[in-house]
N, CA and C atoms as a LAMMPS dump frame, in Angstrom:
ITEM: TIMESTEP
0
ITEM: NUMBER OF ATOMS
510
ITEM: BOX BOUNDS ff ff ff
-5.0000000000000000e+02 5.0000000000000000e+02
-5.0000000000000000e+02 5.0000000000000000e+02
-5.0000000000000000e+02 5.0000000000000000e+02
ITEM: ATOMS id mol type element x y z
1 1 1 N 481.319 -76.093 453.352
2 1 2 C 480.325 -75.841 452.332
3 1 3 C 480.572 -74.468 451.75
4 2 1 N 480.33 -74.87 450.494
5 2 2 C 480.69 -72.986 449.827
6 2 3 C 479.624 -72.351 449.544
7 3 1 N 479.522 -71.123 450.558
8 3 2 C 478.475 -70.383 450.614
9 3 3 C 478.127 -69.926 449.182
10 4 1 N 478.805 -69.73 447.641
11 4 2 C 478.605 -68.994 447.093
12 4 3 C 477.589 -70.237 446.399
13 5 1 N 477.712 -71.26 445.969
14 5 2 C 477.282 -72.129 445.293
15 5 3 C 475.998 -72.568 445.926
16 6 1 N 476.006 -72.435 447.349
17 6 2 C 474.436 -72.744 447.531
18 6 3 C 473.657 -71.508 447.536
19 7 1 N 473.918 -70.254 447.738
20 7 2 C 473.44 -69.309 446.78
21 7 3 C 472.354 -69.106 445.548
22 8 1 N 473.385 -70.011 444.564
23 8 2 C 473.371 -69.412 443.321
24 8 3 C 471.843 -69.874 442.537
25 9 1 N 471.034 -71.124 442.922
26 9 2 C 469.982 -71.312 442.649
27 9 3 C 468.749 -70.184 443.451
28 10 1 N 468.976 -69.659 444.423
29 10 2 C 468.431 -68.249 444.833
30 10 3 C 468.783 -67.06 444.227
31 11 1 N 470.327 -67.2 443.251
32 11 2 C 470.155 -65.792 442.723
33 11 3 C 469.226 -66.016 441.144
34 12 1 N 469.339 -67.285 440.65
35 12 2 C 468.196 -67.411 439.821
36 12 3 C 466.989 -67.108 439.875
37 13 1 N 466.476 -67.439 440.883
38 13 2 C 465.234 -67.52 441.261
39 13 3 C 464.661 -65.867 441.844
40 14 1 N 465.706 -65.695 442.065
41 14 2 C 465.798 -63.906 442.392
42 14 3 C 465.577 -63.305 440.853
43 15 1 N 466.378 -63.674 439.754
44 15 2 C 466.323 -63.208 438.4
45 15 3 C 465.351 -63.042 438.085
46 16 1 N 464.63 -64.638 438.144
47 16 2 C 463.503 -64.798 437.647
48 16 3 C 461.884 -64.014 437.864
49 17 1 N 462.462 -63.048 439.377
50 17 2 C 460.855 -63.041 440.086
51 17 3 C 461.387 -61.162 439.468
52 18 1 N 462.406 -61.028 439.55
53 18 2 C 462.492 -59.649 439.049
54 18 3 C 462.028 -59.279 437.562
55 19 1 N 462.246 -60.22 436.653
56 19 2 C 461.824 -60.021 435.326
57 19 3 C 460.772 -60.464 435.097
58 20 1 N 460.011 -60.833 435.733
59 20 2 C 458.739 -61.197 435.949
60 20 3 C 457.793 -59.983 436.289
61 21 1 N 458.534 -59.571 437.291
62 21 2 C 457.574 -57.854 438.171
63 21 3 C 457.933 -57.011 437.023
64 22 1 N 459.303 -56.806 436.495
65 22 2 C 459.459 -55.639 435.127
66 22 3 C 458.37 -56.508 434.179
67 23 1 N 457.991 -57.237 433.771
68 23 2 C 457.073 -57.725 432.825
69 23 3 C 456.12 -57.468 433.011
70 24 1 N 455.486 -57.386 434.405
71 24 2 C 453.969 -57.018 434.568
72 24 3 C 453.667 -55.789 434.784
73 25 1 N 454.96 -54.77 435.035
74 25 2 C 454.863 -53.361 434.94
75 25 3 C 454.675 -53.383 433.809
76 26 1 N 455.311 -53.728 432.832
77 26 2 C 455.574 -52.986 431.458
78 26 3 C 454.711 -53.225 430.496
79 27 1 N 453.989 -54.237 430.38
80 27 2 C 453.115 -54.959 430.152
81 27 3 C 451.91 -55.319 430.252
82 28 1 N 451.327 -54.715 431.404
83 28 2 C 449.986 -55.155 432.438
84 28 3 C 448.685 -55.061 431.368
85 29 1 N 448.394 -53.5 430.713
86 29 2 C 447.045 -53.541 430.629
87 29 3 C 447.503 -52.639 429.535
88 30 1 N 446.151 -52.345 428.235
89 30 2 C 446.634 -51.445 427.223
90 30 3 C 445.181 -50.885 426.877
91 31 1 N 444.708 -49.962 426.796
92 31 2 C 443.941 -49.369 426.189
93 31 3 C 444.1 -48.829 425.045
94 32 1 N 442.546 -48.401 424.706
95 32 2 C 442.581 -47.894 423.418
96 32 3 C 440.89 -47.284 422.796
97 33 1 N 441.159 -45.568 422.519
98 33 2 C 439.967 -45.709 422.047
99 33 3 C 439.877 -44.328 420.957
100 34 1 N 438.853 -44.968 420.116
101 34 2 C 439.292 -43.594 418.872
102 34 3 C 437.358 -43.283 418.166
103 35 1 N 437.724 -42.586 418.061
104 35 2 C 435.91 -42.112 417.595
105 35 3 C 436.649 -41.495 415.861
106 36 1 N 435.766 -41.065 415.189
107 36 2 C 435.539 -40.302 413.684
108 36 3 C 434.337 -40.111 413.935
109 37 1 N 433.984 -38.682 413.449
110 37 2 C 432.627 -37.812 412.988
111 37 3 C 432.08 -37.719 414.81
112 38 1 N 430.951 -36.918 414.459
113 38 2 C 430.455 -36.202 415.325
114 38 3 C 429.359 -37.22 415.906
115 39 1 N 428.827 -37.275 417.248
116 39 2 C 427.857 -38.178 417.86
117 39 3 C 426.424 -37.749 417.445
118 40 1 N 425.582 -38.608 416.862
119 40 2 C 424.403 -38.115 416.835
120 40 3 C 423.117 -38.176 417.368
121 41 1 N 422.812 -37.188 418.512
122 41 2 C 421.871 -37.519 419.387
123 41 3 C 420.398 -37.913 418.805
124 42 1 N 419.881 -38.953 419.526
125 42 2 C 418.586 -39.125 418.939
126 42 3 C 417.381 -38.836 419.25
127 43 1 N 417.554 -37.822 420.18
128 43 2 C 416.803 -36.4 420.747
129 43 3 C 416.599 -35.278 419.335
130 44 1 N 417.857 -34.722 419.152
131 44 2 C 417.813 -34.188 417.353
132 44 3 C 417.364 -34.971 416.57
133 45 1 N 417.232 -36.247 416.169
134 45 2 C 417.032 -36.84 414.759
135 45 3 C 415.302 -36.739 415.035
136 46 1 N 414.914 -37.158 416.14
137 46 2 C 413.487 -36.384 416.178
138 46 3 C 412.345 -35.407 416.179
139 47 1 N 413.427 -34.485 416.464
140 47 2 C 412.904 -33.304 415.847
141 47 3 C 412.914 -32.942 414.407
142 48 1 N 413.468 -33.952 413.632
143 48 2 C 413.097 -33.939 411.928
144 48 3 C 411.82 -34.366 411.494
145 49 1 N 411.175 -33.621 410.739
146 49 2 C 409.874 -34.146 410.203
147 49 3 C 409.936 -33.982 408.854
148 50 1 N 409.294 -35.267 408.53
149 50 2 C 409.037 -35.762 406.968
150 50 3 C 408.145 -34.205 406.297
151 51 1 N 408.133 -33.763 405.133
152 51 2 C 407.494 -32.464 404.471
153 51 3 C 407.905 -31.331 405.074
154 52 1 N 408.548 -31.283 406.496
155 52 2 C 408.416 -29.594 407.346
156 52 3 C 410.083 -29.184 406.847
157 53 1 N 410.521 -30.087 407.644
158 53 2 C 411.926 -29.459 408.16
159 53 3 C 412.835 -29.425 406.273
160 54 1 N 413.778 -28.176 406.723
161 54 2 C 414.771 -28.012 405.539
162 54 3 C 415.753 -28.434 405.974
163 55 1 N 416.805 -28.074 404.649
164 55 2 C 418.074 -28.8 404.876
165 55 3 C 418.94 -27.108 405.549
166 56 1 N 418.764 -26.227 405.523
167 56 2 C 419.116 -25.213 406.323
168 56 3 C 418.791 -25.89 407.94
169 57 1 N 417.691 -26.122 408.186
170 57 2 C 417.292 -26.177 409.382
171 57 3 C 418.369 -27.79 410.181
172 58 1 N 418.247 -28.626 409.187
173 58 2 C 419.094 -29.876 409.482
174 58 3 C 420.563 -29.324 409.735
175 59 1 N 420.998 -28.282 408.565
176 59 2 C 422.567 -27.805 408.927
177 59 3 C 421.99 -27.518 410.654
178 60 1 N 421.454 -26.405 410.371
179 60 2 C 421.495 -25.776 411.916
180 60 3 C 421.388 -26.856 412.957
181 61 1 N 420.611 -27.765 412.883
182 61 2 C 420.752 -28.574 414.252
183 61 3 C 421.936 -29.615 414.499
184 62 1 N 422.266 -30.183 413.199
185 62 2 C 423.238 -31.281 413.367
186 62 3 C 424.522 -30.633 412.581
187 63 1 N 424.559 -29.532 411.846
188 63 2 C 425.833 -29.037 411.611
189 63 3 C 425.652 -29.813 410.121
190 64 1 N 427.059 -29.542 409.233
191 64 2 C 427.017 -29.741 407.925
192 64 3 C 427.199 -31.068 407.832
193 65 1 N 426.377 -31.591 406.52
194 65 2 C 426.813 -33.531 406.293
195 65 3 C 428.219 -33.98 405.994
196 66 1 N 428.26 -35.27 406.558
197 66 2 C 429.84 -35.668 406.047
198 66 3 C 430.222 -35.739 405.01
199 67 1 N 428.456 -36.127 404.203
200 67 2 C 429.286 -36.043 402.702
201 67 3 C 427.629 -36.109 401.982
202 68 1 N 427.69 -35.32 401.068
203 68 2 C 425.864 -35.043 400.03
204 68 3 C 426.073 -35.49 398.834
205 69 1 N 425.208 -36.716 398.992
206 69 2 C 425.169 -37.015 396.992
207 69 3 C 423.949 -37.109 396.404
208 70 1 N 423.923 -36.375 394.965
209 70 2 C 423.505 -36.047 394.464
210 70 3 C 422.489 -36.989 393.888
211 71 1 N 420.809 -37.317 393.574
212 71 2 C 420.391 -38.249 393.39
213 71 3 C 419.259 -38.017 392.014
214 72 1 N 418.554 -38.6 391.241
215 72 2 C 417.83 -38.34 390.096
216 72 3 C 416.604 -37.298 390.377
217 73 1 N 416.476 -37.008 389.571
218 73 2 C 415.073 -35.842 390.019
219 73 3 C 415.748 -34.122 390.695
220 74 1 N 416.935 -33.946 391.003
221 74 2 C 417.541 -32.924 391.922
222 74 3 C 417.576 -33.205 393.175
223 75 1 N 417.134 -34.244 393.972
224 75 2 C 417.173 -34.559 395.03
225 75 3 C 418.9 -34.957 395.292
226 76 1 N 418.529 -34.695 397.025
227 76 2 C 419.526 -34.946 397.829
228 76 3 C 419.993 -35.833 398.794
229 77 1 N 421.191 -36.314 398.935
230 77 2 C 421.128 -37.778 400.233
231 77 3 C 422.006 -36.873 401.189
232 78 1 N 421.732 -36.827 402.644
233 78 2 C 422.874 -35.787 403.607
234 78 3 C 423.379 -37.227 404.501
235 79 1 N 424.296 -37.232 404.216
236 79 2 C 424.828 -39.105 405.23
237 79 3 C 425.575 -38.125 406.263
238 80 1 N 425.201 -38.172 407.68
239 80 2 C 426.155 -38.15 408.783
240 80 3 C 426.451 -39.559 409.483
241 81 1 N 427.996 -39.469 409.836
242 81 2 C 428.221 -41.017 409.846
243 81 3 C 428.978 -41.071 411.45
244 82 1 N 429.146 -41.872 412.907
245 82 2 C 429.587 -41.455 413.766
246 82 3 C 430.266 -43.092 414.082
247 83 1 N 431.941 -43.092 413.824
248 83 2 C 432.135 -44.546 414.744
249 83 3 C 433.257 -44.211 415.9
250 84 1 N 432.708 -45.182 417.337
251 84 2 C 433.293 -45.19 418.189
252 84 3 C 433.778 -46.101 418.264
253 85 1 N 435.445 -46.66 418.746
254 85 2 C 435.648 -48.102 419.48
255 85 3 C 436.719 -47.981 420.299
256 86 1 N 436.666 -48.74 421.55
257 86 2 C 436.97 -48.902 422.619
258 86 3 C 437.878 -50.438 422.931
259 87 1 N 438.998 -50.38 423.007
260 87 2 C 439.725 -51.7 423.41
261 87 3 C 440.686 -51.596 424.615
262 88 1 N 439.939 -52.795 425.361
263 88 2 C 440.988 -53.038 427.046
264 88 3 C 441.414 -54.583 426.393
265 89 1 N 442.856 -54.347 426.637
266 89 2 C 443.47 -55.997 426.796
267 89 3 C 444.462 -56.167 427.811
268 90 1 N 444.463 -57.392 428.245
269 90 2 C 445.812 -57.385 429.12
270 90 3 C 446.401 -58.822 428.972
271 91 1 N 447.394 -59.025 429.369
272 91 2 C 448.273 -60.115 428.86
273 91 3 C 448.122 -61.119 429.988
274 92 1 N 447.224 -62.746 429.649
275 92 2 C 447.325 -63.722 430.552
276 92 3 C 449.029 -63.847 431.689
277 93 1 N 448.267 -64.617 432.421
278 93 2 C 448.918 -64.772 433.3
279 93 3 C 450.732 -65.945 433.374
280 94 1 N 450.335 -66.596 431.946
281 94 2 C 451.321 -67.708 431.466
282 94 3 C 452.257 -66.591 430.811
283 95 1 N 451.857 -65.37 430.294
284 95 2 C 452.647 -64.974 429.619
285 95 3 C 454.364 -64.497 430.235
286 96 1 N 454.052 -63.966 431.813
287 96 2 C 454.694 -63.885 432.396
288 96 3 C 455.866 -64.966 433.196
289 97 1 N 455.385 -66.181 433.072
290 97 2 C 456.49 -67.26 433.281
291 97 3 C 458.234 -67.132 432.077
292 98 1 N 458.687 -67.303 432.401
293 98 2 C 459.892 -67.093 431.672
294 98 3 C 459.558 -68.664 430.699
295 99 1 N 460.15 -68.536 429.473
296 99 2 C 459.983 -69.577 428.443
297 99 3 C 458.973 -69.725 427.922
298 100 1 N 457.847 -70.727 429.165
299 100 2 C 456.53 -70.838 428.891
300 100 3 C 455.704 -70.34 428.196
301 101 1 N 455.898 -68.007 428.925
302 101 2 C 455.321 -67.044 427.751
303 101 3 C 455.23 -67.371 426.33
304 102 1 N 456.681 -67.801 426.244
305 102 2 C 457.036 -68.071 424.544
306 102 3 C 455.497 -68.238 423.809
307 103 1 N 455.208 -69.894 424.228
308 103 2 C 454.384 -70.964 423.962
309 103 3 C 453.001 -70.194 424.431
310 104 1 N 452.852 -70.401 425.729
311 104 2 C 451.364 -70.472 426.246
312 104 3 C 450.853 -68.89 426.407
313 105 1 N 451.964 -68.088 426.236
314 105 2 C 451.433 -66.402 426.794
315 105 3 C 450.256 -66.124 425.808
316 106 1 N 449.985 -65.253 425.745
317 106 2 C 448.957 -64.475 425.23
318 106 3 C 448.224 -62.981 425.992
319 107 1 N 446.683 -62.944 424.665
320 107 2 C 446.123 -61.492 425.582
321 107 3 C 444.622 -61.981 425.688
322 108 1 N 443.489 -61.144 426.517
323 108 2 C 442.415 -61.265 426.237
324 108 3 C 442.451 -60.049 426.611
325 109 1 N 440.897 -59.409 425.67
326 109 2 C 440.451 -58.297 426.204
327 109 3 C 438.979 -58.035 425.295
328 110 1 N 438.571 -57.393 425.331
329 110 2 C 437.401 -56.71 425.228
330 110 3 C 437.097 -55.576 423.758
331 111 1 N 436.431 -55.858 422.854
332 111 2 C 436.422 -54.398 421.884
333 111 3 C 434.885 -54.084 421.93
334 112 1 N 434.682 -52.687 421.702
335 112 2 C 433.185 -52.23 421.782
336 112 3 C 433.105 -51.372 420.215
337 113 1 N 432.155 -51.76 419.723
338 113 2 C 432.373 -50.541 418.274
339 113 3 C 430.641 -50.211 418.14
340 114 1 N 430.986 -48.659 418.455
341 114 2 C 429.448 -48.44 418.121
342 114 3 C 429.78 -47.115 416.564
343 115 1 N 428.319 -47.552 416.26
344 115 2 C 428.148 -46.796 414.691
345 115 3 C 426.664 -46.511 414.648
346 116 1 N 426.793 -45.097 414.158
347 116 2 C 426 -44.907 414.12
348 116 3 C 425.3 -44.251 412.844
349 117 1 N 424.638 -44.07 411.949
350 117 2 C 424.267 -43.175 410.778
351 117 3 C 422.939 -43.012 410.462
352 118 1 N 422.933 -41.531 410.057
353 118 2 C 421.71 -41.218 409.743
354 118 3 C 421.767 -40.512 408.398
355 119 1 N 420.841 -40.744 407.322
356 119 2 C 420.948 -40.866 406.059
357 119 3 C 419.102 -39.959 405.705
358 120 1 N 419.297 -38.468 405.613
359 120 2 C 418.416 -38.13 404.684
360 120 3 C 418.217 -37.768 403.833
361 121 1 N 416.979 -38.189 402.694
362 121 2 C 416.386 -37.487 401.562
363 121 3 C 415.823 -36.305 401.497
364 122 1 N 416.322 -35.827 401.107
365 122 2 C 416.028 -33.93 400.612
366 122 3 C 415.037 -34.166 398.789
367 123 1 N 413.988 -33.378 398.782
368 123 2 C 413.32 -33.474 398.061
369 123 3 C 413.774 -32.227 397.165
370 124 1 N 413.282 -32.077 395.533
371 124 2 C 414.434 -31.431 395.087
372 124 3 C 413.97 -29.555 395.337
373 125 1 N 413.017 -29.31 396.148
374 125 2 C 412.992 -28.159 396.775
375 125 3 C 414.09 -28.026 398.009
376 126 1 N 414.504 -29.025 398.834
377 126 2 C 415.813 -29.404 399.734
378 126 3 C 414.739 -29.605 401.138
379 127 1 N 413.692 -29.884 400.667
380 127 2 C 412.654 -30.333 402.333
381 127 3 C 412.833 -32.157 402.681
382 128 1 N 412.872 -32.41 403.426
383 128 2 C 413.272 -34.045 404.114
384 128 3 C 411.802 -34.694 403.325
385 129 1 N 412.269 -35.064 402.281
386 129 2 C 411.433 -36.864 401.882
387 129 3 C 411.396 -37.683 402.801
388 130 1 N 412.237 -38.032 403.299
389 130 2 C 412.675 -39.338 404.382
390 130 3 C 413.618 -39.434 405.223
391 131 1 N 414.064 -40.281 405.775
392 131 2 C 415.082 -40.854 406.969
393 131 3 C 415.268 -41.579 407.477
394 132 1 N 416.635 -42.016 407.67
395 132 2 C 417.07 -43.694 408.711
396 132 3 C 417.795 -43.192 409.35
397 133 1 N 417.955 -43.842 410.867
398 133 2 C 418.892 -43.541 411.281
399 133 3 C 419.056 -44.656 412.125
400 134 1 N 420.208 -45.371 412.573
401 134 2 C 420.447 -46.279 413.465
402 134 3 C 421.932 -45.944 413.977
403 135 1 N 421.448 -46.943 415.308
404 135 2 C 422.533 -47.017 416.404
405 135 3 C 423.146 -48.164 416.88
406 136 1 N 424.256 -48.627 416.528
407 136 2 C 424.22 -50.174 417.197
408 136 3 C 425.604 -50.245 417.989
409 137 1 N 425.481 -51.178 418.607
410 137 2 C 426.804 -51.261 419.07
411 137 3 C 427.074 -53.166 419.484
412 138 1 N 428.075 -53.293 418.715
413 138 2 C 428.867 -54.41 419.107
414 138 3 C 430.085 -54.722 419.847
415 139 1 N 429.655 -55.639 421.028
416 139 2 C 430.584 -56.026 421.712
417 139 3 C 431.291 -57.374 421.228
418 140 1 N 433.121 -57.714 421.423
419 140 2 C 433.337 -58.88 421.299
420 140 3 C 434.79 -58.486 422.569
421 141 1 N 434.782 -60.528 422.458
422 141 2 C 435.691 -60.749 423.773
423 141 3 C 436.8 -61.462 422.5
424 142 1 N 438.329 -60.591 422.769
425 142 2 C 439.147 -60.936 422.116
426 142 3 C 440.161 -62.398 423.105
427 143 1 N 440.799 -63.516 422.347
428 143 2 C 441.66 -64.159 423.072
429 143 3 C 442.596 -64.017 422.036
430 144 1 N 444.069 -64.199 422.436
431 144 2 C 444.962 -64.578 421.252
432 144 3 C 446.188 -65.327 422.14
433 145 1 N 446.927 -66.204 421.735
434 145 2 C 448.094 -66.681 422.074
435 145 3 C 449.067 -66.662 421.116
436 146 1 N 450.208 -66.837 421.959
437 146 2 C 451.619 -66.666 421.159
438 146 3 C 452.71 -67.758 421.241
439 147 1 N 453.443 -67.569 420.259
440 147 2 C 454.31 -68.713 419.469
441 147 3 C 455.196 -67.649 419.458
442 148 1 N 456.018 -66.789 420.053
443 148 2 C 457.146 -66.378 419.705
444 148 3 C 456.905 -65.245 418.797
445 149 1 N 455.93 -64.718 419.352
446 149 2 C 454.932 -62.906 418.778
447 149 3 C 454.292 -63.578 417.953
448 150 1 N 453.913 -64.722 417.643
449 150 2 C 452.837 -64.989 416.797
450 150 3 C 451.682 -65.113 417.444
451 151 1 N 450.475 -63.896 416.693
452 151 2 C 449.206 -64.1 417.788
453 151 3 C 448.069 -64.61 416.658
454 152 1 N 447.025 -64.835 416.999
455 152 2 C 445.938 -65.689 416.687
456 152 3 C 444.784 -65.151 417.604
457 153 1 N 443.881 -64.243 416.978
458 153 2 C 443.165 -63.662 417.701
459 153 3 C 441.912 -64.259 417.709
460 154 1 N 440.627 -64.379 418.303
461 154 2 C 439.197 -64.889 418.18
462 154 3 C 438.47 -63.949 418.299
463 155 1 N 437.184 -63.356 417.745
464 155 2 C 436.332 -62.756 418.502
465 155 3 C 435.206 -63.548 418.611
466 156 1 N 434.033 -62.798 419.799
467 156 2 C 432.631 -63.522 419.894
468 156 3 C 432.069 -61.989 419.587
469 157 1 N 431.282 -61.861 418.955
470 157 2 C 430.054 -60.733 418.752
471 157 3 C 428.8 -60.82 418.678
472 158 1 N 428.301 -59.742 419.279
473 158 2 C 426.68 -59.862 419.612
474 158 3 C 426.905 -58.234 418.893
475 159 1 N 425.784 -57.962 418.075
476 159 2 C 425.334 -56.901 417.897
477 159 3 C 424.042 -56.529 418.504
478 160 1 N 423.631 -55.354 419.159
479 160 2 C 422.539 -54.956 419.023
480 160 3 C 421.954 -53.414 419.04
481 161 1 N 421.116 -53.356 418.377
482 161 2 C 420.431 -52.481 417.782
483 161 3 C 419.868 -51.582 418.999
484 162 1 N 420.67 -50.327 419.381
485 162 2 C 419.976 -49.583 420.513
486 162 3 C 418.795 -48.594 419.896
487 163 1 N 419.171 -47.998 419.029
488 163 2 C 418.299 -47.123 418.199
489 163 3 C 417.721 -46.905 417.194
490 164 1 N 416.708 -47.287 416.389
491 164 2 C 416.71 -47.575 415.13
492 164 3 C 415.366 -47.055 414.909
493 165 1 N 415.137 -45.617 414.342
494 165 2 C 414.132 -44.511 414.075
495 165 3 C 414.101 -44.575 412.644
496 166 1 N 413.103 -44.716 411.981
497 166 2 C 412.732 -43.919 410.767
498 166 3 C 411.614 -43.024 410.853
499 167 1 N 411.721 -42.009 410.307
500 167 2 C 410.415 -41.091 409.833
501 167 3 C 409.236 -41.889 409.257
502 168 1 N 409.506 -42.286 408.312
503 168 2 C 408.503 -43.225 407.842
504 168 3 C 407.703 -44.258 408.319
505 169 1 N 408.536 -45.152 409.508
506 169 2 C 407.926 -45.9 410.395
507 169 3 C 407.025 -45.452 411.368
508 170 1 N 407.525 -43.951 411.762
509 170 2 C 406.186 -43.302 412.446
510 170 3 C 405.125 -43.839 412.527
């Protein structure tokens, strides 16, 4: 019997379990997370009061607006705007079969996006007319599969509303 030939379906199978382990090193899990603008606590947005507070006093607590537009009468809009999002994915378990991946691999994972903005009216002396401010954050569960890097992603989303203050609703 020739030792090399009955072998050789073990050195396959040897191939196979090695590029398999480099695949799940290289491959395993991916994060990801990126914010724009500044967080806005809703400890500060309460200490704004409708007639009192100025727009000096708003710089001072929350710092300068992202962006002020200009509105009829001399009045003012101060929009501070805050988005966070957060993504974990990792690559099913088919993906790692040799071939199969091709066809059945894929990813699932997770995205979180919270936003937040608060939007006040400056009266045209520059004292707070009004205010909104909300907080929400949506979660969704991503799937996608592949055709040979072709992916096809799904989400499910639930939004909900953690914070949602107006002055006016007072």
């Amino acid at each position: 019997m020739d030792f090399t030939r009955s072998c050789f379906p073990m050195k396959n199978l040897c191939l196979y379990l090695a590029t398999g382990l480099i695949a799940c090193v290289l491959t395993g899990c991916a994060t990801s997370s990126s914010e724009a603008g500044t967080k806005i606590s809703a400890d500060k947005v309460s200490q704004i009061q409708k007639g009192v507070t100025t727009r000096a006093q708003i710089e001072a607590l929350l710092g300068p607006a992202d962006f002020v537009s200009m509105m009829p009468g001399g009045k003012r809009m101060l929009n501070y705007n805050y988005v966070n999002t957060d993504v974990q994915a990792h690559a099913t378990a088919a993906s790692y079969i040799p071939y199969v991946g091709l066809f059945a691999g894929g990813t699932k994972g997770n995205m979180t996006l919270r936003q937040q903005r608060l939007q006040i009216m400056l009266d045209e002396k520059g004292v707070v007319e009004d205010y909104d401010f909300s907080d929400n954050t949506t979660n969704s569960e991503m799937a996608g599969s592949g055709l040979m890097g072709i992916q096809n992603t799904t989400a499910k989303s639930s939004t909900a509303p953690t914070t949602v203050a107006t002055d006016s609703q007072k």
